[in-house]
C-alpha positions in Angstrom: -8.8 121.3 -147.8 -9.4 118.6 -145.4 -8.6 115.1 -146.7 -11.5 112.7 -148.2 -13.1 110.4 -145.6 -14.1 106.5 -146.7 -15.9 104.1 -144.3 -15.5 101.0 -143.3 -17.2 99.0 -140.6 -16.3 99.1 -136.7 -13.5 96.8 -136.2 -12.0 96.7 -139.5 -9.1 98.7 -138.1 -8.7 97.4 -135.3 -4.8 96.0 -136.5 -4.0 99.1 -137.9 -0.3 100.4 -137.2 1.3 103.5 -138.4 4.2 102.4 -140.9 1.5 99.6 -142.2 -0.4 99.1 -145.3 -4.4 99.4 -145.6 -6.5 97.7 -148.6 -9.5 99.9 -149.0 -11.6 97.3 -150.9 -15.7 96.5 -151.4 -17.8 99.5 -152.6 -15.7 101.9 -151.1 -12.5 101.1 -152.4 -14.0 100.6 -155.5 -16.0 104.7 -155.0 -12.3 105.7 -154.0 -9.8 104.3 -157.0 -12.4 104.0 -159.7 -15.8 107.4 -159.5 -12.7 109.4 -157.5 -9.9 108.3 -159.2 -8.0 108.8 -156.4 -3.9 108.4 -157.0 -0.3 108.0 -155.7 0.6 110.6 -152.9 -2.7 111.6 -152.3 -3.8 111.7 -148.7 -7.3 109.5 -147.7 -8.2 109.2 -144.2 -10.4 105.7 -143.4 -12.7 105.8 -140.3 -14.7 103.1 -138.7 -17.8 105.1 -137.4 -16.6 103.6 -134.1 -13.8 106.7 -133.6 -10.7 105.5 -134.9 -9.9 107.1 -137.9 -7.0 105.8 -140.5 -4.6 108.9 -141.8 -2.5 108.2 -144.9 -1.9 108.1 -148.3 -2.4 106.3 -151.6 -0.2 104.0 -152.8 -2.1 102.0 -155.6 -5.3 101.8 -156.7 -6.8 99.2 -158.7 -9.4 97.2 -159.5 -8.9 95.1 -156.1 -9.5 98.3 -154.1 -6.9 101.0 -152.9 -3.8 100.9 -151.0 -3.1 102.9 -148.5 0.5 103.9 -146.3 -0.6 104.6 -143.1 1.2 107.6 -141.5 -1.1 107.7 -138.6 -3.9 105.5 -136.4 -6.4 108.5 -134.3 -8.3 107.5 -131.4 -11.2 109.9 -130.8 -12.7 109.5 -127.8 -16.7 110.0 -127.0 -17.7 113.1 -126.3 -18.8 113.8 -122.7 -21.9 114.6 -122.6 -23.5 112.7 -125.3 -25.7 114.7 -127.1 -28.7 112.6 -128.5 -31.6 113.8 -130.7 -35.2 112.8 -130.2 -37.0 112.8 -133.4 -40.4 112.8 -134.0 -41.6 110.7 -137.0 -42.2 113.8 -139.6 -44.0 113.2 -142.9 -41.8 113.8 -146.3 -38.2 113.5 -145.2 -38.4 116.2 -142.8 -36.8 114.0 -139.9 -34.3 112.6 -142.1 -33.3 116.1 -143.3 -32.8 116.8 -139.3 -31.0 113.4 -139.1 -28.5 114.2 -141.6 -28.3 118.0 -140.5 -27.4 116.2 -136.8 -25.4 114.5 -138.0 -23.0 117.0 -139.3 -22.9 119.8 -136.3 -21.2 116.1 -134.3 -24.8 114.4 -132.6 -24.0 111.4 -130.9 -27.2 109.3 -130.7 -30.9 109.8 -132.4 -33.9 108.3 -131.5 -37.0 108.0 -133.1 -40.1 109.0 -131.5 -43.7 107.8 -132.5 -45.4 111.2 -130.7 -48.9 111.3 -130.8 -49.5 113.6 -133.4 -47.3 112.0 -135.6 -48.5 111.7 -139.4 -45.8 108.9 -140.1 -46.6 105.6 -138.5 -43.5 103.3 -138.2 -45.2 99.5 -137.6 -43.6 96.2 -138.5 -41.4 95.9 -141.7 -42.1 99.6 -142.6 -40.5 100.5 -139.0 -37.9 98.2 -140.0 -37.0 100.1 -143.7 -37.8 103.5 -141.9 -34.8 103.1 -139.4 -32.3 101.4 -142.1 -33.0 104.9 -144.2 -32.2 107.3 -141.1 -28.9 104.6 -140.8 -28.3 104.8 -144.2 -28.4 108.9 -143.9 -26.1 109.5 -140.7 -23.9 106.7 -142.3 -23.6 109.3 -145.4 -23.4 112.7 -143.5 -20.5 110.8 -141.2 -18.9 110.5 -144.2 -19.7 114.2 -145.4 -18.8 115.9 -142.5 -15.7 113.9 -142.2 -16.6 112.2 -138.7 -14.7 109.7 -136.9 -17.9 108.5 -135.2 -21.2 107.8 -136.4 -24.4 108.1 -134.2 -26.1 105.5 -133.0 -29.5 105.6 -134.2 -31.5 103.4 -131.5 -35.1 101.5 -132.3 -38.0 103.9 -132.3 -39.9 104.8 -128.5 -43.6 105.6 -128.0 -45.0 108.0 -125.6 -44.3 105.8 -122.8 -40.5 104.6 -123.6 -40.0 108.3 -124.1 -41.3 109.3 -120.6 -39.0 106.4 -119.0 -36.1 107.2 -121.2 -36.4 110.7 -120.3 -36.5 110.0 -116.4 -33.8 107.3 -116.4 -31.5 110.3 -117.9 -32.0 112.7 -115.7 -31.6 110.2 -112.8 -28.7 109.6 -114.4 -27.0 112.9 -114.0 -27.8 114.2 -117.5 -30.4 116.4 -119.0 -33.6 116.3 -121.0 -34.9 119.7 -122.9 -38.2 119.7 -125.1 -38.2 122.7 -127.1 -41.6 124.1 -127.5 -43.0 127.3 -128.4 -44.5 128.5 -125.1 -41.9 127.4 -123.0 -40.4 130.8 -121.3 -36.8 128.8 -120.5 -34.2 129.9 -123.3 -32.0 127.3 -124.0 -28.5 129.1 -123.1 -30.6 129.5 -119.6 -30.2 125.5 -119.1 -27.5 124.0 -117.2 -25.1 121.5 -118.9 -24.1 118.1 -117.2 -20.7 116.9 -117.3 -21.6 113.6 -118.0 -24.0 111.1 -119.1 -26.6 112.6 -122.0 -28.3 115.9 -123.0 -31.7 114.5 -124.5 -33.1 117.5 -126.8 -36.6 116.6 -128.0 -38.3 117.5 -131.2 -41.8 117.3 -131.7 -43.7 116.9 -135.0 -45.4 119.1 -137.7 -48.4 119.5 -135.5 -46.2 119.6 -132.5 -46.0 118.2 -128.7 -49.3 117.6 -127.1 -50.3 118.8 -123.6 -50.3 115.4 -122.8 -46.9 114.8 -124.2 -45.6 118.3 -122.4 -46.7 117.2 -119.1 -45.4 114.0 -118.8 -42.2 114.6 -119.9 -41.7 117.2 -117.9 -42.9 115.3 -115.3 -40.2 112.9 -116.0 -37.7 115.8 -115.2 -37.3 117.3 -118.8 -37.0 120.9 -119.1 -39.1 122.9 -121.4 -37.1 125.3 -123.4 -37.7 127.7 -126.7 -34.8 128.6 -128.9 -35.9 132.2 -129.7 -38.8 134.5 -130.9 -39.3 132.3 -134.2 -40.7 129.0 -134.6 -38.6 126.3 -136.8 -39.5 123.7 -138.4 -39.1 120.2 -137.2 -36.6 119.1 -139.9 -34.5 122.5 -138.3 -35.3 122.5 -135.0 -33.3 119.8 -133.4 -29.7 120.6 -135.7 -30.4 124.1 -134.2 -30.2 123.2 -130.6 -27.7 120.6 -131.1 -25.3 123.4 -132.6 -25.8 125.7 -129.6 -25.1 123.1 -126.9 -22.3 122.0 -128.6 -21.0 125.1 -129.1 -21.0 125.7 -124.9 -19.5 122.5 -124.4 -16.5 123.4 -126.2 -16.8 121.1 -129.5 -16.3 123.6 -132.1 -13.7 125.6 -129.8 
């Protein structure tokens, strides 16, 4: 079994040596020696959601937090392409269920999208708590699924920061799909870039409007369908994530 994985925040390990010590303190030292009961000898790996990632073993644990004999400091570089989800606003937790399910098949950026049809409206100091949740739940699932790196989940676009993010991709070199149900394009069918992003955008419970469809692909996205069946919004985007990051190698 792989070893536990605590977080910290970006930078904290930054001084890091192998042969050094660690103190795992605040709530996480405290969820480590304390809820886990984590002892002597057994091994802990720390990351910083930033892609360095701590490999050791306990030495202490107390009330001040956890020690921790570092055997090893790992560097893991950002993937290349970055994969980034484009999430509609879903009502329920439907697009924090595809947030956390991202999460774990290894996306590398979200974004929220305010699409037209759209039941959830994110304004003001609800947009505000609305983002800190879909933080809150790829910080969790980076721990779960034993990630080095967290995604970084950006503020949410409308229609029209979607169209321009979309275009300023694929000027970029990298590529935008929107799955939809009547595209003909399979997704295995679409090239891969070797660097910059893959945008994948998910649409709603009521789906993409014509409107929507036409001006992102107007913007140079690509229209694709992931098979005969239609998924849910909440499954849609972890599906499509796993297949492209299956062809690029990651779970080689």
């Amino acid at each position: 079994m792989s070893a536990p994985v605590f977080v910290v925040e970006p930078g904290r390990l930054a001084d890091v040596r192998p042969g050094g010590e660690y103190l795992l303190d605040g709530t996480e030292g405290r969820h480590a020696g304390v809820v886990q009961r984590r002892g002597p000898g057994e091994r802990v790996d720390v990351v910083d959601c930033a892609g360095v990632r701590l490999v050791g073993r306990v030495r202490t644990a107390g009330p001040e937090g956890v020690r921790v004999d570092v055997e090893d400091v790992v560097v893991e570089p950002e993937p290349v392409p970055r994969l980034v989800l484009v999430q509609a606003l879903a009502k329920g937790d439907r697009d924090e269920m595809a947030v956390e399910a991202a999460t774990e098949v290894g996306v590398d950026g979200v974004v929220p999208w305010q699409a037209e049809r759209s039941v959830v409206i994110w304004r003001g100091e609800r947009a505000q708590k609305s983002r800190a949740r879909w933080v809150g739940t790829a910080r969790a699932a980076t721990k779960q699924s034993r990630r080095a790196r967290m995604p970084v989940v950006e503020e949410a676009l409308d229609h029209r920061g979607l169209v321009a993010r979309v275009a300023s991709t694929v000027a970029a070199g990298g590529t935008a799909v929107v799955l939809h149900e009547s595209a003909t394009t399979p997704l295995h069918g679409v090239p891969t870039p070797a660097g910059g992003e893959v945008l994948v955008v998910v649409g709603p419970e009521g789906g993409i409007s014509d409107r929507e469809l036409e001006a992102l692909t107007g913007a140079g996205a690509v229209a694709c369908r992931l098979g005969p069946h239609v998924l849910r919004t909440s499954t849609a985007g972890p599906v499509a994530l796993a297949m492209l990051a299956d062809r690029l190698g990651r779970w080689g």
